[in-house]
Z-matrix of the N, CA and C atoms (Angstrom, degrees):
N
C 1 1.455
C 2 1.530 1 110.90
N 3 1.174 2 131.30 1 -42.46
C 4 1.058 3 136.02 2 -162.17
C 5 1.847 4 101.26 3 -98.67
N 6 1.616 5 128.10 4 141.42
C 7 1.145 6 113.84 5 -143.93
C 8 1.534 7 77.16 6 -163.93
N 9 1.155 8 115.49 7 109.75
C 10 2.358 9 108.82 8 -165.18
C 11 1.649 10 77.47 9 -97.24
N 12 1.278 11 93.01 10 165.59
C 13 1.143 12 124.93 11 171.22
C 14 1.577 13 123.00 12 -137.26
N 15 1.415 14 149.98 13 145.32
C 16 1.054 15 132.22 14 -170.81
C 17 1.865 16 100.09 15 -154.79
N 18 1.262 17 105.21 16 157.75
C 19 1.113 18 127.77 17 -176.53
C 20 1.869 19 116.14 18 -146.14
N 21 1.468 20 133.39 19 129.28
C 22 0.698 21 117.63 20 166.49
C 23 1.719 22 125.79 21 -152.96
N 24 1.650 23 140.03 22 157.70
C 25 0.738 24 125.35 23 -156.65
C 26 1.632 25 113.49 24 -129.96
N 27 1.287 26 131.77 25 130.08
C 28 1.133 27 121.63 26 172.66
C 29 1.493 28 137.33 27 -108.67
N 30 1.739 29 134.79 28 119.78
C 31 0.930 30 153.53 29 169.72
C 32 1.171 31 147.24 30 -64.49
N 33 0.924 32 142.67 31 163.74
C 34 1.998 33 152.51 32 159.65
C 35 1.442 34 89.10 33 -75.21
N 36 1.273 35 100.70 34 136.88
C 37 2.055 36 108.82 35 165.06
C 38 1.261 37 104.19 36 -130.57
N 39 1.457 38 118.26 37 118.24
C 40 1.240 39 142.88 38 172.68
C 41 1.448 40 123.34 39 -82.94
N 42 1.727 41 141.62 40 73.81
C 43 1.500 42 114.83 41 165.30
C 44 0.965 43 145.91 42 -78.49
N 45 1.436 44 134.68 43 140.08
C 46 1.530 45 134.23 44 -137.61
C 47 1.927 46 89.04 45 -159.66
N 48 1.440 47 110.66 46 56.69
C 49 1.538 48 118.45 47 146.28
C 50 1.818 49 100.44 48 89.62
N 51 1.622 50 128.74 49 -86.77
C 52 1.170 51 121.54 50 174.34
C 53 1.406 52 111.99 51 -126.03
N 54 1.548 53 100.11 52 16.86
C 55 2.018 54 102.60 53 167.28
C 56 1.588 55 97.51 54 -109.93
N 57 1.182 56 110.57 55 -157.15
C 58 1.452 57 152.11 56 156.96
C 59 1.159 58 128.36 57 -154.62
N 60 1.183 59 115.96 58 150.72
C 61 2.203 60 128.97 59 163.17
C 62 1.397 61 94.09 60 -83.27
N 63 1.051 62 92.39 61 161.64
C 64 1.797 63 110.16 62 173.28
C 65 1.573 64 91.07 63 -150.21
N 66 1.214 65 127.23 64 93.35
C 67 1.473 66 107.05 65 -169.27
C 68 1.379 67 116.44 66 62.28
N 69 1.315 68 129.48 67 -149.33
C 70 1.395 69 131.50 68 -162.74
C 71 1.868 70 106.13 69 -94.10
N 72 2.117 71 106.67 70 -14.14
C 73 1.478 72 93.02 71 169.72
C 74 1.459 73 119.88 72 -91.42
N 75 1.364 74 132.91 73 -170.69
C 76 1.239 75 140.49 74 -135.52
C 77 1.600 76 95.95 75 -166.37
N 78 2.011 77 100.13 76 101.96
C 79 1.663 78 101.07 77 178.14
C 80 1.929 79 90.34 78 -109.51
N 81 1.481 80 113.74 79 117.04
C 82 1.413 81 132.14 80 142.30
C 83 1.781 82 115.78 81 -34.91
N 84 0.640 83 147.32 82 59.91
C 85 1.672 84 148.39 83 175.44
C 86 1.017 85 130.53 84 -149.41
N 87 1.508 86 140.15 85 108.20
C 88 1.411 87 153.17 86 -112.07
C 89 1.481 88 105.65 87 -106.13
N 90 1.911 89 107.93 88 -19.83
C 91 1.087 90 117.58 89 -140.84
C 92 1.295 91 92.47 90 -124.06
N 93 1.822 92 125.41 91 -33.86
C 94 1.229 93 128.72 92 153.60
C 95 1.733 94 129.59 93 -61.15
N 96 1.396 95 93.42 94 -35.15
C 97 1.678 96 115.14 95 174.07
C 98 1.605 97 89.35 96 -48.58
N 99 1.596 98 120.21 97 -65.52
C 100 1.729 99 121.86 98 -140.04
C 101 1.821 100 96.24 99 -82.75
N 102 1.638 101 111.70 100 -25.10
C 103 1.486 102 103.66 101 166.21
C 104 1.118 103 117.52 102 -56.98
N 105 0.901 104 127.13 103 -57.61
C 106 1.825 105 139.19 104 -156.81
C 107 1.737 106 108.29 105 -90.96
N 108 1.583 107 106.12 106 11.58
C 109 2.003 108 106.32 107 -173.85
C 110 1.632 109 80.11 108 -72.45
N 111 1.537 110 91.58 109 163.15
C 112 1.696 111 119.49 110 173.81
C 113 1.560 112 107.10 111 67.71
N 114 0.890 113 113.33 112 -7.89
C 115 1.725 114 121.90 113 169.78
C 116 1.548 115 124.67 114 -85.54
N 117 0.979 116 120.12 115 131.20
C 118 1.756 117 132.23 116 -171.50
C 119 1.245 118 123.99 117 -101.50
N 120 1.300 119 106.77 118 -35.58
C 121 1.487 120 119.06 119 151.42
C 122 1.563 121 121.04 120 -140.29
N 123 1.787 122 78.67 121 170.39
C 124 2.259 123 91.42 122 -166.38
C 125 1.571 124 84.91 123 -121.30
N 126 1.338 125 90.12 124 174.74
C 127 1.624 126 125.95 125 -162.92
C 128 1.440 127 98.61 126 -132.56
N 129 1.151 128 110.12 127 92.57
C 130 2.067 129 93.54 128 167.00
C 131 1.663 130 97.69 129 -100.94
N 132 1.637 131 114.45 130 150.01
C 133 0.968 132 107.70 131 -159.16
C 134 1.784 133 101.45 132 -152.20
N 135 1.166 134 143.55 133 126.00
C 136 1.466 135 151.69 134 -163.93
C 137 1.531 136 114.81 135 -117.12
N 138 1.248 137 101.66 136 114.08
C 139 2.225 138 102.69 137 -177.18
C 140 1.538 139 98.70 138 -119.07
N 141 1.530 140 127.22 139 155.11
C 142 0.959 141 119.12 140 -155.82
C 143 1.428 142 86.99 141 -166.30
N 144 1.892 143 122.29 142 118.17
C 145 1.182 144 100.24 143 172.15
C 146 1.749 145 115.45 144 -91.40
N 147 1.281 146 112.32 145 18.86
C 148 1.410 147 116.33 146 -160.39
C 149 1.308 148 140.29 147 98.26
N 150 1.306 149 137.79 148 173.77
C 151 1.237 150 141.67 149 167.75
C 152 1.317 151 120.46 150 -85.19
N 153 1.246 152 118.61 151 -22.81
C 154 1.692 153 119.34 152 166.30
C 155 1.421 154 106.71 153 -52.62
N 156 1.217 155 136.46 154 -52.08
C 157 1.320 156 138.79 155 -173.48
C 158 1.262 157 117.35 156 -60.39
N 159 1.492 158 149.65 157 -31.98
C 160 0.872 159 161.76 158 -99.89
C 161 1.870 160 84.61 159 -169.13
N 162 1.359 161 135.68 160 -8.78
C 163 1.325 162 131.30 161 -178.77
C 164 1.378 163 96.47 162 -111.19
N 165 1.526 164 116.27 163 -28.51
C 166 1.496 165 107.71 164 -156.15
C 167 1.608 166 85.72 165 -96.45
N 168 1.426 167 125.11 166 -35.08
C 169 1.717 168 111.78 167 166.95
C 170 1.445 169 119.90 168 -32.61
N 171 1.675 170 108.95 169 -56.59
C 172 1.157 171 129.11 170 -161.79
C 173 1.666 172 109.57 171 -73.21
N 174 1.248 173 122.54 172 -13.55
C 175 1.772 174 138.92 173 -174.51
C 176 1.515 175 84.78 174 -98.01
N 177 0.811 176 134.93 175 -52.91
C 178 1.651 177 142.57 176 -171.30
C 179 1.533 178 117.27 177 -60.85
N 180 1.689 179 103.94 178 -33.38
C 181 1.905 180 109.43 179 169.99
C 182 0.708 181 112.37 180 -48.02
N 183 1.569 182 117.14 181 -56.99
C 184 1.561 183 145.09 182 -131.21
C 185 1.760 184 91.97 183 -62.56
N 186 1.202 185 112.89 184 -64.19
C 187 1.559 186 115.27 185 -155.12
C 188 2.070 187 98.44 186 -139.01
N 189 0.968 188 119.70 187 25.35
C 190 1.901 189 125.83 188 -170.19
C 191 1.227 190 118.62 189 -157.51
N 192 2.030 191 110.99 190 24.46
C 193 1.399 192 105.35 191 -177.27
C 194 1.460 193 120.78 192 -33.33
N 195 1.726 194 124.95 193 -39.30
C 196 1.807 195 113.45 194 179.81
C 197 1.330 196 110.77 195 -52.38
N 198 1.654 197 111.38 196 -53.29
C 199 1.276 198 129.84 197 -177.21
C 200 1.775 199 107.42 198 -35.72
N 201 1.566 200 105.84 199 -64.98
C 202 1.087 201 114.49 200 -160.98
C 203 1.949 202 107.87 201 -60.39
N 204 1.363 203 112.62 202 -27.61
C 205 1.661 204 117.74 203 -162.98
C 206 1.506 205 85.05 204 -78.82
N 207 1.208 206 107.85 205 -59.64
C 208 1.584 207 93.30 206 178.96
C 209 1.681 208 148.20 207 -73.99
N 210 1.667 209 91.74 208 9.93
C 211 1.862 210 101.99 209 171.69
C 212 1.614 211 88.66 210 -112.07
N 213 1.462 212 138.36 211 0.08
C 214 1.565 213 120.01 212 170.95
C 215 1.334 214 108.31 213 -102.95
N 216 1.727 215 133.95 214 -2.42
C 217 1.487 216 133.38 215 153.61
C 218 1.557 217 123.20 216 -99.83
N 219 1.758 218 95.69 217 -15.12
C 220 1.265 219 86.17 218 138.57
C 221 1.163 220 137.79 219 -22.65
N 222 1.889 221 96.24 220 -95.50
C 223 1.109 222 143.26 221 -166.83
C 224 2.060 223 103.19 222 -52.72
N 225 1.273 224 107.19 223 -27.55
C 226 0.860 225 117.42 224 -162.50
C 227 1.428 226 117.20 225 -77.09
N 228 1.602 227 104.86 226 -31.75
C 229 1.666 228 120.04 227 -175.07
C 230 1.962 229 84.12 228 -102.29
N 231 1.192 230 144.40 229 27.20
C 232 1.388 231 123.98 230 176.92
C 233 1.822 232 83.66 231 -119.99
N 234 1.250 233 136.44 232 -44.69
C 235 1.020 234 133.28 233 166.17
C 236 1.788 235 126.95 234 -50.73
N 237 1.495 236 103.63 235 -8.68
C 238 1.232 237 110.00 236 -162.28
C 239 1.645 238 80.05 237 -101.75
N 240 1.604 239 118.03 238 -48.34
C 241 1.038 240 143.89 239 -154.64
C 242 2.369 241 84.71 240 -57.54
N 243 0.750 242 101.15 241 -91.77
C 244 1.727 243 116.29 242 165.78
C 245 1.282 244 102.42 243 -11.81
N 246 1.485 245 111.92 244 -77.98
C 247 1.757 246 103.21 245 -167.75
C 248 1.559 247 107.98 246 -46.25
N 249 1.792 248 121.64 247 -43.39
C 250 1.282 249 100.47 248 170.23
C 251 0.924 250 139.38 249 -78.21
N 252 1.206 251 115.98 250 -1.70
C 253 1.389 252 120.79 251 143.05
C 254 1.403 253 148.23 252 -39.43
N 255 1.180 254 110.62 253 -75.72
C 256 1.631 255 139.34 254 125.33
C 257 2.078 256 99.98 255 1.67
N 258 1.217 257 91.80 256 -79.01
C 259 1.395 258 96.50 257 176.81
C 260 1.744 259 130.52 258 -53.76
N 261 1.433 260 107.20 259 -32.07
C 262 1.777 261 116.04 260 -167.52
C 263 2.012 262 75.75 261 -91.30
N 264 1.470 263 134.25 262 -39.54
C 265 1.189 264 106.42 263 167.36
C 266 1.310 265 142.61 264 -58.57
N 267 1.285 266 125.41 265 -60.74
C 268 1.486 267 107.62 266 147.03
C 269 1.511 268 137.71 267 -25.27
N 270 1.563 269 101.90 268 -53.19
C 271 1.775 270 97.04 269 174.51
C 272 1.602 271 103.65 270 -54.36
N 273 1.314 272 125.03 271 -39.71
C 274 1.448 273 102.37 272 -173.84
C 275 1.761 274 124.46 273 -70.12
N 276 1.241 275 110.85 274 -23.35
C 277 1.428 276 131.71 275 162.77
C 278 1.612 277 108.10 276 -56.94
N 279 1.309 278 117.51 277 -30.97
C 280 1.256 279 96.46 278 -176.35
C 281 1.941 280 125.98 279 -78.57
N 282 1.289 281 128.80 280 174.66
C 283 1.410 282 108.61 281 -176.97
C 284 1.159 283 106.27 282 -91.09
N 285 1.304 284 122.00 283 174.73
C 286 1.719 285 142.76 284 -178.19
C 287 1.488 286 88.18 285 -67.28
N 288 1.542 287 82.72 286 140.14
C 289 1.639 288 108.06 287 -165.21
C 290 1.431 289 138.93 288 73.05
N 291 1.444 290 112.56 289 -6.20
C 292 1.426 291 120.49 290 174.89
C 293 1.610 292 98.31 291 -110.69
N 294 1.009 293 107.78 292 153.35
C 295 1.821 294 114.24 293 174.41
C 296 1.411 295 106.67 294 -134.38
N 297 1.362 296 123.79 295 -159.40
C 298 1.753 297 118.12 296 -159.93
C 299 2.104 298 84.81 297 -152.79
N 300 1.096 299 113.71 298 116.96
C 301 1.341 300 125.61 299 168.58
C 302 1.731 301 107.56 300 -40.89
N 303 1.390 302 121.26 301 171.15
C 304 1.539 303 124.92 302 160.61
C 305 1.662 304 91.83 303 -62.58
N 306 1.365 305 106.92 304 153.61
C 307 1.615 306 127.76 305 164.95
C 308 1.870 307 113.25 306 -73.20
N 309 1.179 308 112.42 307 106.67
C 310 1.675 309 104.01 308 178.72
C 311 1.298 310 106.76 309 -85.47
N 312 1.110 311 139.74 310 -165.31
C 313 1.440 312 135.54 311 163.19
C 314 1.973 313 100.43 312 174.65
N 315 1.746 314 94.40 313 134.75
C 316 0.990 315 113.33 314 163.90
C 317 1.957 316 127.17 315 1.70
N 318 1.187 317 143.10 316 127.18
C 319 1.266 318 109.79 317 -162.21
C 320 1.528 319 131.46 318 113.82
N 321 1.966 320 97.60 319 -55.96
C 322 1.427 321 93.10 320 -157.76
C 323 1.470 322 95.72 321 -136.48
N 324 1.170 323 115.67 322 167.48
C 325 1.586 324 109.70 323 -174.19
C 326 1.751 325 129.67 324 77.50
N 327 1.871 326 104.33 325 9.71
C 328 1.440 327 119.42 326 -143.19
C 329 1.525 328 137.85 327 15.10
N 330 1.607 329 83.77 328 64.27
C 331 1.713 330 122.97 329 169.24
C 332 1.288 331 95.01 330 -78.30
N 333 1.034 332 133.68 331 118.25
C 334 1.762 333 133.38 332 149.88
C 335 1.791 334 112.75 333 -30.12
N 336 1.249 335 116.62 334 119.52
C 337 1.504 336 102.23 335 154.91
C 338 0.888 337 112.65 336 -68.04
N 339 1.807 338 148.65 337 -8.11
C 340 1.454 339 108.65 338 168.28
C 341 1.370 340 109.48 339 -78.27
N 342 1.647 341 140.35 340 3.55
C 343 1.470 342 113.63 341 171.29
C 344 1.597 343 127.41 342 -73.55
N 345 1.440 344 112.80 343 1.04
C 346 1.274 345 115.17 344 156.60
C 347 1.194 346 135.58 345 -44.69
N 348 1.623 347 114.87 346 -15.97
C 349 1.583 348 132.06 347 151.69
C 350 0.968 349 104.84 348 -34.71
N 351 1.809 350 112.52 349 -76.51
C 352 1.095 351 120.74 350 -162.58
C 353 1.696 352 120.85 351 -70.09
N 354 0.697 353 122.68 352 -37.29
C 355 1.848 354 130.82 353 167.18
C 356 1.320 355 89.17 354 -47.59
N 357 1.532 356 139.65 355 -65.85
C 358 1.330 357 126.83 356 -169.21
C 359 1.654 358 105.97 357 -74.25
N 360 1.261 359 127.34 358 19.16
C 361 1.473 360 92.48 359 176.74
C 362 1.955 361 85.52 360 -128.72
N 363 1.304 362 104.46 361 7.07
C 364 1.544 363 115.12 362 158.00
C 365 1.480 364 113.29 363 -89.95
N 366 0.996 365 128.51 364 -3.86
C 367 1.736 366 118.09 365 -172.24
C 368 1.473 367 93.87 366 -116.26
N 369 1.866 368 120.40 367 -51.28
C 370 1.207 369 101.25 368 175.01
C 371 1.362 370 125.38 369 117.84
N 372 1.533 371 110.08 370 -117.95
C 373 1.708 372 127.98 371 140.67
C 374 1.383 373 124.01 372 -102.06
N 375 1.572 374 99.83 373 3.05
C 376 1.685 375 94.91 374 -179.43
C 377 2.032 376 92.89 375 -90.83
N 378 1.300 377 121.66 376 6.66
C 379 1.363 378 118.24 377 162.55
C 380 1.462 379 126.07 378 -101.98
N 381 1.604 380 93.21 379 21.01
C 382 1.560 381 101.69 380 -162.30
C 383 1.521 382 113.20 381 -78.32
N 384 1.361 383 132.11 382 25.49
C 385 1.779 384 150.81 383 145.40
C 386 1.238 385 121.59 384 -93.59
N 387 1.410 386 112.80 385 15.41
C 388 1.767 387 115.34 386 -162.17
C 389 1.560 388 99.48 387 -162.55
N 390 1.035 389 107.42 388 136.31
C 391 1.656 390 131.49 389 -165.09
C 392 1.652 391 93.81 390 -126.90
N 393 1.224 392 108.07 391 146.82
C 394 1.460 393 130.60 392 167.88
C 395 1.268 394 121.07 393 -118.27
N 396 1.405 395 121.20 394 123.98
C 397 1.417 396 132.32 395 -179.40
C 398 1.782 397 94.38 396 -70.02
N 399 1.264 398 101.84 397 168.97
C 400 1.711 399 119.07 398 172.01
C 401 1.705 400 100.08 399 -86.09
N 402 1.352 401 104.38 400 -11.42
C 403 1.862 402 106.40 401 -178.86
C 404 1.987 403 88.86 402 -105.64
N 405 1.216 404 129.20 403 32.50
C 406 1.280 405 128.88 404 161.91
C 407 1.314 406 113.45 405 51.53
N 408 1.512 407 118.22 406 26.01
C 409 1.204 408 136.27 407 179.43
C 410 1.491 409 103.61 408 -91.54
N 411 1.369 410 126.15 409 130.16
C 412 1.208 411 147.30 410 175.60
C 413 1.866 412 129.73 411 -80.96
N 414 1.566 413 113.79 412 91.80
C 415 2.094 414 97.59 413 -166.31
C 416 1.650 415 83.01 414 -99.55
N 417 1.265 416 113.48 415 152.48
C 418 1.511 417 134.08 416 -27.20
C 419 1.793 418 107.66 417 -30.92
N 420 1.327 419 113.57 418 148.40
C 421 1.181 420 108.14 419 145.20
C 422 1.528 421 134.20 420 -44.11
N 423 1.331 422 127.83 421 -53.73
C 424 1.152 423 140.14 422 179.77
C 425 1.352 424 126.30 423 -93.75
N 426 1.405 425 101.04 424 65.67
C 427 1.578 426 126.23 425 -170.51
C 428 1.484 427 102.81 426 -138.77
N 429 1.556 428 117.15 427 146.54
C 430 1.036 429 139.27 428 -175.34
C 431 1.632 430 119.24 429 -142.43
N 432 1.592 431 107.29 430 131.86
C 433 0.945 432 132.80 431 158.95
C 434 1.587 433 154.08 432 -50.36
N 435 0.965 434 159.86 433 117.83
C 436 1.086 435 139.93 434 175.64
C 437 1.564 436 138.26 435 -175.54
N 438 1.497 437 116.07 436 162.25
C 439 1.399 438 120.84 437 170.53
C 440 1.377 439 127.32 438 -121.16
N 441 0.996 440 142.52 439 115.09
C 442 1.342 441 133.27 440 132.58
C 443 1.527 442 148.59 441 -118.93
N 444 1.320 443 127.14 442 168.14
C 445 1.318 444 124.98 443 -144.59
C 446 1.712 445 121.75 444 -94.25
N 447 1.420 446 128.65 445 96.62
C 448 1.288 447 96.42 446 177.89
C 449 1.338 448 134.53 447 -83.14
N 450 1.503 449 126.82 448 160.63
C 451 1.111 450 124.77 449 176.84
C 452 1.474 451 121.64 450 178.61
N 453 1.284 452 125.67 451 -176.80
C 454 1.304 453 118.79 452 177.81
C 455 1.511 454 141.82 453 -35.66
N 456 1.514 455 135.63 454 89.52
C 457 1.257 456 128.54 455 -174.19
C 458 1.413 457 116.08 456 2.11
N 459 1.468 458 115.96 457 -75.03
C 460 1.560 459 127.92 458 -174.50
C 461 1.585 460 94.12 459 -41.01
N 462 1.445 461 113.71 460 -71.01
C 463 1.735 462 110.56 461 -151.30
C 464 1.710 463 90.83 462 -60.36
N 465 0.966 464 126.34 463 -58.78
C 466 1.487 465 127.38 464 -157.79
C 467 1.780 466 108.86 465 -51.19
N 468 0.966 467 116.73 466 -29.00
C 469 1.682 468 135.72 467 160.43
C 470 1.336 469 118.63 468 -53.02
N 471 1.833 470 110.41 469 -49.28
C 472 0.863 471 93.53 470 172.99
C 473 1.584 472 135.21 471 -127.33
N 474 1.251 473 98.75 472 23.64
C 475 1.612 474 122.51 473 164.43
C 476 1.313 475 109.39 474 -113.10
N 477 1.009 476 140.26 475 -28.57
C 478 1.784 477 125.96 476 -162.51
C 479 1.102 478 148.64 477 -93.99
N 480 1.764 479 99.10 478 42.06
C 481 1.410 480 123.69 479 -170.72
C 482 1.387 481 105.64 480 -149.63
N 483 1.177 482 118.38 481 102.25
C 484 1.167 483 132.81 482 -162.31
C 485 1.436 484 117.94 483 -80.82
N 486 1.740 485 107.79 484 -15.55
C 487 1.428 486 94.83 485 168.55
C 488 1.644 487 132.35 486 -84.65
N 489 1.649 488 98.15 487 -1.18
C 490 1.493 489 106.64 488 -173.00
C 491 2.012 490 101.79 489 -73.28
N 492 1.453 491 104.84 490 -8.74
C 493 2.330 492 108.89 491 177.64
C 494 1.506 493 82.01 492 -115.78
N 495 1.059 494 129.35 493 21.36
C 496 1.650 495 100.73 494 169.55
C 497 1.906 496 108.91 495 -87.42
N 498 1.022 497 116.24 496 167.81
C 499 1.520 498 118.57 497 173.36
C 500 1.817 499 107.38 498 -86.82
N 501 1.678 500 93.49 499 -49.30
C 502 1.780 501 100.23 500 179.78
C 503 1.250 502 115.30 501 -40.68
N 504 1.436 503 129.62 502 89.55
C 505 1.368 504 99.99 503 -150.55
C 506 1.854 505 76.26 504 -116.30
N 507 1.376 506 144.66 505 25.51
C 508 1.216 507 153.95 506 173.68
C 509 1.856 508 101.91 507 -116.88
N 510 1.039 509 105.49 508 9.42
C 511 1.559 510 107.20 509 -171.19
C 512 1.910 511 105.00 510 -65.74
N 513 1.068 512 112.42 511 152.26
C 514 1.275 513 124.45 512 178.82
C 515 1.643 514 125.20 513 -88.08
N 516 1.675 515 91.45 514 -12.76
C 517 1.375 516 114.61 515 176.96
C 518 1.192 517 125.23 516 -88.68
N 519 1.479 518 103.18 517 -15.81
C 520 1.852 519 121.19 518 -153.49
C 521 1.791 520 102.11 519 -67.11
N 522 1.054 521 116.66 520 145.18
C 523 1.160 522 118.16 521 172.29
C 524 1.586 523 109.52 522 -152.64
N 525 1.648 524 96.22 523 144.66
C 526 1.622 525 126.37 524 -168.64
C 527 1.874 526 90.33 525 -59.34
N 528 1.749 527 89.90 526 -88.14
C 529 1.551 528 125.12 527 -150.54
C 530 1.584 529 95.59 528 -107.28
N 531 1.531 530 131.43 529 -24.07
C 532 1.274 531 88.55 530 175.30
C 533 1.447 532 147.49 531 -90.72
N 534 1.144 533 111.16 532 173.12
C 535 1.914 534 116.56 533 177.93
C 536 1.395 535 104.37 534 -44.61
């Protein structure tokens, strides 16, 4: 049922103190800024497992609330499952000696969800399976967002994990080693 789709776009990355450029937009985030330092260019990048998924949730409310909680966390870790995907593909595209940061995305890392604007007005038509609400809400439901930074093996090692400067250090999100 579920069938990802992906789109993605690549940029110039500009740092300028506690923002960045990504191209000609401008993400405010202190915490995305310090992931992506030593990096020259970003990757914004869009996975999407579709609208089937997001119909068969919605057939599943109706009369299968268990049913339904458990085909939308499903659905939820196979979309998660994709974006890293998405991501270990590019890193392999890239050449010897450059590597690809963890993927941040809108949401997490206290990134504003409204910069999901901007990620969508960086991808373009490579987001052309995914619609944005004016409340920065994403249809399909089970679509994901994102950035990360390329750049030099060394720097990317040792900047590109943003939870090692976070304070949350009880966070549920936090991660060692993964993508």
């Amino acid at each position: 049922m579920a069938h990802p789709v992906a789109g993605c776009a690549v940029y110039p990355l500009q740092h300028h103190g506690r923002h960045i450029c990504i191209g000609t937009r401008t993400i405010d985030n202190t915490r995305i800024a310090g992931a992506l330092r030593g990096c020259h260019r970003a990757v914004a990048f869009c996975v999407t497992l579709g609208p089937a998924i997001d119909a068969l949730i919605a057939q599943y409310q109706k009369n299968a609330l268990h049913e339904a909680v458990v085909v939308d966390h499903v659905a939820s870790i196979t979309a998660d499952v994709a974006a890293d995907n998405v991501r270990a593909a590019l890193q392999d595209r890239l050449p010897s000696g450059r590597a690809l940061t963890k993927r941040y995305s809108p949401g997490h890392c206290d990134w504003p969800l409204h910069d999901q604007a901007v990620l969508f007005s960086l991808l373009g038509n490579a987001a052309a399976h995914v619609d944005l609400s004016d409340r920065f809400i994403m249809t399909p439901r089970k679509s994901i967002t994102a950035v990360a930074g390329i750049g030099p093996e060394e720097t990317v090692g040792r900047y590109g994990n943003a939870c090692d400067r976070c304070a949350h250090r009880g966070c549920a999100f936090r991660t060692a080693n993964r993508t």
